[in-house]
N, C-alpha and C positions, 0 to 999 in steps of 0.2 A: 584831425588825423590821429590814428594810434599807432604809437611805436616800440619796439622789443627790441634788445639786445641779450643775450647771454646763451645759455646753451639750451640745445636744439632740436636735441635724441631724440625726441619726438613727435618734434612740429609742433612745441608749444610755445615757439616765437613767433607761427605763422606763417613761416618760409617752410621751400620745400627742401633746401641745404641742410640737409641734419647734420647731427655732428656739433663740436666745442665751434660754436661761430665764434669768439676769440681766437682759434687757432687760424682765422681766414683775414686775408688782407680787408681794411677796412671794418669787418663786421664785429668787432666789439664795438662800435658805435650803433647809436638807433638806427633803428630802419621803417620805415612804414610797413607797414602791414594791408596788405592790400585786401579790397573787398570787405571794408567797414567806412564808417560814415555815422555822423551823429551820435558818436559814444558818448554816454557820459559816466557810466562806471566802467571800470576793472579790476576782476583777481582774478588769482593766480595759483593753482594748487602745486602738487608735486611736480607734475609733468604734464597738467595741460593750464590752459586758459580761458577764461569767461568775458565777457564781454556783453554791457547793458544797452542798449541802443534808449534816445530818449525815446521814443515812441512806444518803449516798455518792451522789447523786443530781446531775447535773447542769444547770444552768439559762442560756440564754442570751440576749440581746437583743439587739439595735443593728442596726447595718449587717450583710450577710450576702454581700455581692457577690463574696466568694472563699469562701464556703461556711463561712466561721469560725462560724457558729450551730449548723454539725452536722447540722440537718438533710433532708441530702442535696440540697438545690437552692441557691439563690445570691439568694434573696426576704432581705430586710430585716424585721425585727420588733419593733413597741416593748414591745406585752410579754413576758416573760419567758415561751420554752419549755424542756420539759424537753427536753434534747439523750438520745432513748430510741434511739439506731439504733446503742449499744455492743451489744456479745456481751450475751445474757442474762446473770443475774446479777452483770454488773458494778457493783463500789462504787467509786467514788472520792475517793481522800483527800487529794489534794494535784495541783493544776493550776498552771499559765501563761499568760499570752497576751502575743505579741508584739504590732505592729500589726494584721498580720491572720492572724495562724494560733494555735493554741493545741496545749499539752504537757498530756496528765493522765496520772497515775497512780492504780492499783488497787489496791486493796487487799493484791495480792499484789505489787504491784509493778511488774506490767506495764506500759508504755508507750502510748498513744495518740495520735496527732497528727491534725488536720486545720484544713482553711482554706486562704491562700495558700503560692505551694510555688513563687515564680521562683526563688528562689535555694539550694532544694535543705534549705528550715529545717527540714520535715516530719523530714525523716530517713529517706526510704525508699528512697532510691535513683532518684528521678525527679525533675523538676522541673514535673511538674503537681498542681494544683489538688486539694484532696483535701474534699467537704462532709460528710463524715462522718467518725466517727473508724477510723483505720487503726491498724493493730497495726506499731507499732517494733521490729522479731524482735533487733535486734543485743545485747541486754541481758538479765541475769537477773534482778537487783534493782534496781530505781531508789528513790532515798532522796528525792531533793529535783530538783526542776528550775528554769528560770530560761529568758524570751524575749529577747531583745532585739530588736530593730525586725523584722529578718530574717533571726535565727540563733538559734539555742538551745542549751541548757546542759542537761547530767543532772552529779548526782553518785550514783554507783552505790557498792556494796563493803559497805553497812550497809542490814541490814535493821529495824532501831529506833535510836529514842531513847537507851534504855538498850546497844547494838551502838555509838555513836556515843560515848558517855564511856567505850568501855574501848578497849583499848591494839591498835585495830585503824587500819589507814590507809582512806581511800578514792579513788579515780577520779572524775575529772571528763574528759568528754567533751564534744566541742561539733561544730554542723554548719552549716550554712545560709552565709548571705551573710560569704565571710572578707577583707570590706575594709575597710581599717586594722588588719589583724593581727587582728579581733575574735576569730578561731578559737585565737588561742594554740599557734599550732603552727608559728612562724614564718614563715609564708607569708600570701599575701592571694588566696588562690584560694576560691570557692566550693567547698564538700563536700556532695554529697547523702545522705552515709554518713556515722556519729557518727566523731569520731576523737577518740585519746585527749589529751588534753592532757599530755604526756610531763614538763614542768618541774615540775608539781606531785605528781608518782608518788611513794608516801611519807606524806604530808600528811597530816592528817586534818580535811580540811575541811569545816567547818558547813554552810552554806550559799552561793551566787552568786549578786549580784545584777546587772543589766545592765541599762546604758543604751540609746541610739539602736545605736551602735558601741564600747562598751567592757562591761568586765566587772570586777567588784571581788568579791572570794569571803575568808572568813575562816574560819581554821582552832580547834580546841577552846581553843585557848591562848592567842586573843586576837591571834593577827595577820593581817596582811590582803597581799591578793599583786591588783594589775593588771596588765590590758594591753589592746591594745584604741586608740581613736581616743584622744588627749589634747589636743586643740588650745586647749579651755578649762580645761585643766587639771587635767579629770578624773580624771586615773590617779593623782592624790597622790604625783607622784615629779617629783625633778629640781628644781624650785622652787615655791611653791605661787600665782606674778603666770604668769597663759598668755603674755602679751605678753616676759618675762625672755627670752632667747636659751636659757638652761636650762632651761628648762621644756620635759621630753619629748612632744614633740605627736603621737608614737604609738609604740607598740611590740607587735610581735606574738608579743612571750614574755612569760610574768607574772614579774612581780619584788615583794621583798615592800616594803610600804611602809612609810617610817621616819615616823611619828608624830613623835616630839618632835622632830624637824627643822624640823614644818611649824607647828607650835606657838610662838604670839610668846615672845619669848626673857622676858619675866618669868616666865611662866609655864613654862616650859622650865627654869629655874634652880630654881623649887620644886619641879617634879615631879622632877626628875631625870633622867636617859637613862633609864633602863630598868624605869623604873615605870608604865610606859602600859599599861594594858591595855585592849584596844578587845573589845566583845563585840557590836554589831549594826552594820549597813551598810545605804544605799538607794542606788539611783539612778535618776538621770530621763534626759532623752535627753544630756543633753550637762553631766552634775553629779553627785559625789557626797556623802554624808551619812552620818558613820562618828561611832557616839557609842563615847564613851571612857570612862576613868577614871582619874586620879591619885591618890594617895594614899587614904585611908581615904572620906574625906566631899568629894567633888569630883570631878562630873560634869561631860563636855562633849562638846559638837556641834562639831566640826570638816567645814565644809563648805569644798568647792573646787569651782570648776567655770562653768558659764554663769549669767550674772547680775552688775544693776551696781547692787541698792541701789536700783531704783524701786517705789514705792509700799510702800517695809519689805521689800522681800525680799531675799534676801542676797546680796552684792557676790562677784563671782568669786573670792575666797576670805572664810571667814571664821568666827571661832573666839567660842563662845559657853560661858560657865561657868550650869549651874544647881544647884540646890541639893536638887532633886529625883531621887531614881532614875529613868533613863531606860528604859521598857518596851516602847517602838516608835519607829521614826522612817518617814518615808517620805516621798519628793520627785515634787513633779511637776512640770511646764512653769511656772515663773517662782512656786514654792510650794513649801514644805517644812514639814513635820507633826513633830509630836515627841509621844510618849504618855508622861507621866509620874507616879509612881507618888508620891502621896500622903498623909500618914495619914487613913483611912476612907475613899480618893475616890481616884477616877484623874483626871486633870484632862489636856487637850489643847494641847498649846501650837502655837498657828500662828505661823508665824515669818515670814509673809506681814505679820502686823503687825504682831511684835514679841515679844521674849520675856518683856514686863512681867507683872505678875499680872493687868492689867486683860484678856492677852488668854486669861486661861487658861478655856476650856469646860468643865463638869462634864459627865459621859460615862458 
């Protein structure tokens, strides 16, 4: 089953109650979502929702007003359509959404982009509107993609999982809205054509993940490279207080990030320099969420970014030890998630209220 909780404006929880569903008895808790089945991904843009079916199928809801539902008009929808106006026979196995445009890939790889298109995110060479999805011609293979508010990310080079743990590099390309350096290509000009991101050529990086205006992407081996907007701090470079005169408030090359730098110095003294290794990353529009590990039995959540500590959520930086392996993290507007792994049980930790055992959810 899939479920939503939060607000609603416009049916991009899947109900047809719009409106602060917080403000409704019960409904700040999940709720099913009716009329899906066999999901196995989800995001999440501004104001609508996607939805991956395994059978490669795609699903989408909410707002539609730049065409991001797919299909082909610009109507709004609470519940969940199947997005069918791909090429026949298309599967797809891996998508994004920015605010309002969305990245998928097929089974073979190919690229698909639609929704809004002012600052050239799509990828085609235009700067209009696209409600259906369009074919991305500039790539062979796409491995992973990533939205940020008004730009997007491919990593290309690897056609599997198992292409990824052996001793191949990959490309990362980016396009759309490039201010605050979010393109990594030293410039702040909008691109309506992917371009490559030339600093990381070499690499062999996992996955990117991207905020409103920045982008954090980490490679097999545990390290992690920003650039992009940093004004709260986001990029985890320079000093980890946004307000410090050091602290990088943007850069439009990625550079890699020194972890035990940013890491309070007791804890800095036990791990060591060079025993950090970091294996997942989130981010939300203006923060990000990079779990780590030092030594043998000691996990942590090192977060930097927007946020002052109200209501339990985390202060513009802020560094958390658990005792659980960590199997997901992931950030959103004034909230951060963490999946941790158990014995016999996955358990959820919200860091919205704290990362005590009272707040941990069975999942």
């Amino acid at each position: 089953d899939v479920m939503s909780w939060g607000w609603n404006d416009n049916g991009q929880c899947g109900r047809q109650n719009y409106g602060d569903l917080a403000a409704h008895s019960d409904s700040h808790r999940p709720q099913i979502v009716t009329g899906l089945s066999d999901v196995k991904g989800i995001r999440a843009g501004a104001l609508f929702s996607l939805c991956i079916g395994k059978d490669g199928t795609v699903w989408a809801f909410g707002a539609g007003g730049n065409g991001q539902l797919g299909q082909g008009d610009t109507k709004g929808n609470w519940q969940p359509q199947r997005v069918d106006t791909f090429p026949d026979e298309t599967l797809i196995r891996e998508a994004a959404c920015g605010d309002a445009h969305v990245l998928a890939v097929d089974d073979e790889g190919r690229l698909y982009a639609w929704g809004r298109n002012n600052h050239g995110q799509l990828g085609l060479g235009s700067f209009s509107d696209a409600s259906v999805p369009e074919h991305v011609e500039d790539f062979y293979v796409v491995a992973r993609v990533a939205c940020g508010a008004e730009f997007s990310v491919a990593i290309l080079g690897i056609e599997s999982e198992q292409e990824l743990d052996a001793e191949t590099e990959s490309i990362v390309w980016a396009w759309g809205q490039g201010n605050h350096g979010a393109l990594g290509n030293g410039y702040s000009s909008d691109e309506s054509r992917p371009i490559e991101v030339d600093a990381l050529r070499g690499l062999r990086i996992r996955e990117a993940c991207c905020g409103s205006h920045h982008v954090v992407c980490n490679t097999t081996d545990g390290r992690f490279f920003s650039w992009g907007l940093g004004s709260s701090g986001q990029l985890c470079r320079g000093c980890v207080w946004p307000s410090d005169s050091r602290a990088q408030k943007e850069a439009s090359m990625p550079a890699q990030i020194d972890i035990p730098s940013l890491m309070p110095e007791g804890w800095k003294v036990m791990s060591g320099a060079n025993s950090v290794h970091g294996w997942l990353v989130s981010c939300a529009a203006n923060s990000t969420m990079i779990a780590c590990q030092f030594h043998e039995n000691h996990n942590s959540i090192l977060v930097l970014g927007e946020g002052d500590g109200h209501k339990g959520t985390l202060r513009d930086w802020d560094f958390k030890v658990l005792a659980e392996p960590v199997a997901a993290v992931a950030c959103g507007r004034g909230f951060e998630i963490i999946v941790t792994v158990m014995p016999e049980r996955v358990s959820l930790v919200n860091l919205a209220k704290s990362v005590a055992a009272d707040s941990m959810l069975s999942i």
